[in-house]
C-alpha positions as CSV (number, residue, x, y, z in Angstrom):
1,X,0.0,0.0,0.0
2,X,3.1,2.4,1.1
3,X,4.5,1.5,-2.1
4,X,1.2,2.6,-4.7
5,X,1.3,6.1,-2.7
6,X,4.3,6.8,-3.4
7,X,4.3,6.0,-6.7
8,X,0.6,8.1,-6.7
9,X,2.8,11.1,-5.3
10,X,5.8,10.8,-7.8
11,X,2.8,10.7,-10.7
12,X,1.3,13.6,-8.9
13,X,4.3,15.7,-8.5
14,X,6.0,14.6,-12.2
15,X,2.2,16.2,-13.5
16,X,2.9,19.2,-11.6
17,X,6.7,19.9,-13.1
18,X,5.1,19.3,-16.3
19,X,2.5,22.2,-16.0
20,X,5.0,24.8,-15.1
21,X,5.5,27.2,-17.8
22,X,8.4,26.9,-20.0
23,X,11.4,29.5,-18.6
24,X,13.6,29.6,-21.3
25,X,12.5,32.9,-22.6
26,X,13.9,34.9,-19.8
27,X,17.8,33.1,-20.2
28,X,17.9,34.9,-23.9
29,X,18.1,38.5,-22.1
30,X,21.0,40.0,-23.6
31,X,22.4,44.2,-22.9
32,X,22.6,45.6,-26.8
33,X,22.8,48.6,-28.4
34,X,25.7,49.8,-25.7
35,X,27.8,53.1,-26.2
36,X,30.4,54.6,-24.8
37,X,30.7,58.5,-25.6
38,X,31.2,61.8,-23.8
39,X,30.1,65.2,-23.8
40,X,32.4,68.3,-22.9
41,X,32.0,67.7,-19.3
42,X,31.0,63.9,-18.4
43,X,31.5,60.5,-19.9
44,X,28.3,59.1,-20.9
45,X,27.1,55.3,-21.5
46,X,24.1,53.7,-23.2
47,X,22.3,50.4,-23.3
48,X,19.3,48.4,-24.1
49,X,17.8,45.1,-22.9
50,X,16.5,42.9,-25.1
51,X,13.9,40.5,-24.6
52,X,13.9,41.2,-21.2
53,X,9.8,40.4,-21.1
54,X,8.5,36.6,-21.7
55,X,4.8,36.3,-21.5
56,X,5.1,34.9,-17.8
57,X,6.7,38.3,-16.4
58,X,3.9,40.8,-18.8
59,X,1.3,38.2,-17.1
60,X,2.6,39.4,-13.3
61,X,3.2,42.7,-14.4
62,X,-0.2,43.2,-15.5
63,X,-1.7,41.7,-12.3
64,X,-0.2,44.5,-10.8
65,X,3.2,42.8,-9.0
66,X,6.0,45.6,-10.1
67,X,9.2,44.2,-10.9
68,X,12.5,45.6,-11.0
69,X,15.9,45.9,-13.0
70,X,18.8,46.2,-11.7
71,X,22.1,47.2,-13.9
72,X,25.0,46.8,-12.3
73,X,27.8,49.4,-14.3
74,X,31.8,49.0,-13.7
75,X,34.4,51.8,-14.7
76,X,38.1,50.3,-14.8
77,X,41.6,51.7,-15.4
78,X,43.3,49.0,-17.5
79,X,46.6,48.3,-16.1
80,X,49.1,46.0,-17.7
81,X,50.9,44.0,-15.2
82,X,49.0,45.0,-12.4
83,X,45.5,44.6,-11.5
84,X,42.9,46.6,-12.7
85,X,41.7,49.9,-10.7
86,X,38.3,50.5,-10.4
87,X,37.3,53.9,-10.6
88,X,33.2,54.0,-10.5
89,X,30.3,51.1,-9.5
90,X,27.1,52.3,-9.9
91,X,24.1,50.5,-9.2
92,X,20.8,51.6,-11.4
93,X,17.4,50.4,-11.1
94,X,14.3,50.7,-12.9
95,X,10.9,49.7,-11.3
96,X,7.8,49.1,-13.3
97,X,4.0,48.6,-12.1
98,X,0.7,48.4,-13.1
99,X,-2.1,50.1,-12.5
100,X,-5.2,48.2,-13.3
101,X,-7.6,50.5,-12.5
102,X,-6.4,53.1,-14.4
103,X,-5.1,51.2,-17.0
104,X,-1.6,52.7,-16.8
105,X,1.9,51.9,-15.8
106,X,4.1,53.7,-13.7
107,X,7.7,53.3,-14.6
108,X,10.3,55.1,-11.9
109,X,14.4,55.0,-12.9
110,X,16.8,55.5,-10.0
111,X,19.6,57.3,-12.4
112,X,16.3,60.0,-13.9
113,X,15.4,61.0,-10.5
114,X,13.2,58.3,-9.5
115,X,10.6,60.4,-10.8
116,X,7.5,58.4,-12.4
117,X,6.8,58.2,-15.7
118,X,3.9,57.4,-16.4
119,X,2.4,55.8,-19.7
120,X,-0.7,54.2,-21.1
121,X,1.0,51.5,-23.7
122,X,3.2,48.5,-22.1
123,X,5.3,49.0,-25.2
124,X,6.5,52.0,-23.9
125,X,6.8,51.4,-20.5
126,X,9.2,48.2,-21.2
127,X,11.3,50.6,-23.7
128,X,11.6,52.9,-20.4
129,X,12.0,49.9,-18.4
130,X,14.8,48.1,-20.7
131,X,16.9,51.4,-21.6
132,X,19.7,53.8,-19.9
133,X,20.2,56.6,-22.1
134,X,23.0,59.6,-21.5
135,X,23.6,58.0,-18.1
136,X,26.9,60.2,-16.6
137,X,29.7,57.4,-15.4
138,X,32.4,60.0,-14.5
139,X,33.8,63.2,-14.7
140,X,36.2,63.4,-17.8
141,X,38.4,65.4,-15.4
142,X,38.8,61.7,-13.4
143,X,40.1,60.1,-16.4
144,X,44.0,60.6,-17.9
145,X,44.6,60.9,-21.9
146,X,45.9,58.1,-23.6
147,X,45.3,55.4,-21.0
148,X,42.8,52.5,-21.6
149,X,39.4,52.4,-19.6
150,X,37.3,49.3,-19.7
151,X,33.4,49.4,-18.8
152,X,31.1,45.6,-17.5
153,X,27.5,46.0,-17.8
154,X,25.5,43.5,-16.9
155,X,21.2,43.7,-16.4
156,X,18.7,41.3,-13.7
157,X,15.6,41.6,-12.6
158,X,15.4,41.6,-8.9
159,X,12.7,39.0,-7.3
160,X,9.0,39.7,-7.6
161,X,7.8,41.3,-4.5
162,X,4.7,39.5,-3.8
163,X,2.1,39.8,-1.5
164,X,2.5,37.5,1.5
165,X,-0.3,35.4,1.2
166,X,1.2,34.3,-2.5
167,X,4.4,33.3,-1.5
168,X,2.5,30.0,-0.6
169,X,0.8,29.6,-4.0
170,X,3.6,30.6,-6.2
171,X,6.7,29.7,-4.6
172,X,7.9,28.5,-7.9
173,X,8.2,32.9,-8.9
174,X,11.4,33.0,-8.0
175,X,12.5,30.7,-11.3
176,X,11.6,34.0,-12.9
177,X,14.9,35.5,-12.5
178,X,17.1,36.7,-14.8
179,X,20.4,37.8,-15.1
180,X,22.7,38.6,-18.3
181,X,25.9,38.0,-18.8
182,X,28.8,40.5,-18.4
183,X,29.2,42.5,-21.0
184,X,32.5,44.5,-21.5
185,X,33.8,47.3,-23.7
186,X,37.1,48.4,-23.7
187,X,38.4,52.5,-25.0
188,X,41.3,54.8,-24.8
189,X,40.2,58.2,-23.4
């Protein structure tokens, strides 16, 4: 008798795995689109994240759970011989969330201000949400002519904050993660 329930529970479980949805979409994530440029005053850096949305994450977003991304930004002085000296880590996040009631989303970016943005189409709250645009990494007064800089990017989003009484239901939310891989460009101020 032990021996059918536990095979009844294996069956039960097996059914289970089977019906979660597929997570594959969220380990394409990749940072494109990144520049490296400066104006008079400040150096300046760029990026975008693509496909940084599968059809579970809009689903949550939409039932009004915000989620955030975090980019994670490194400034290095190349050094031969020598180990590398970092000369900036910033941390920049953007937060999205949905209001369902009003049919809009509110999309707040730690490096603008934190001021909300707010828009009615989710195409143009995930371009807000998936882009850093003329973000300032340094003063070009920190950095020496002629010597070679290196800059890591690298894009997750943070874990779902859910309510309590979900964190029961959906424990499996926290397969939702993603995290790109390090992307690095090198340049000679």
């Amino acid at each position: 008798m032990k021996t059918k329930a536990c095979a009844l529970l294996i069956w039960f479980l097996s059914g289970m795995i089977c019906m979660l949805p597929p997570m594959s979409h969220a380990q394409d994530a990749s940072l494109t689109n990144i520049i490296v440029t400066n104006t008079r005053d400040d150096l300046l850096f760029y990026l975008t994240v693509r496909n940084a949305f599968p059809p579970e994450i809009e689903e949550t977003i939409h039932s009004g759970v915000p989620a955030t991304f975090s980019f994670l930004i490194n400034l290095q002085l190349v050094r031969e011989f020598w180990v590398d000296k970092e000369l900036n880590e910033i941390t920049v996040t953007h937060t999205i969330k949905y209001d369902s009631l009003k049919k809009e989303y509110m999309v707040t970016r730690s490096w603008d201000g934190d001021r909300p943005h707010v828009v009615k189409s989710f195409d143009e709250a995930k371009k807000l949400m998936s882009e850093i645009d003329s973000l300032s990494i340094v003063s070009l007064s920190e950095l020496e002519k002629g010597r070679q800089y290196q800059i890591r990017a690298k894009a997750k989003l943070s874990k779902l904050t859910l309510p309590f009484y979900l964190h029961y239901i959906l424990f499996f939310m926290s397969l939702w993660d993603f995290e790109t891989d390090w992307y690095t460009i090198d340049f000679i101020y």
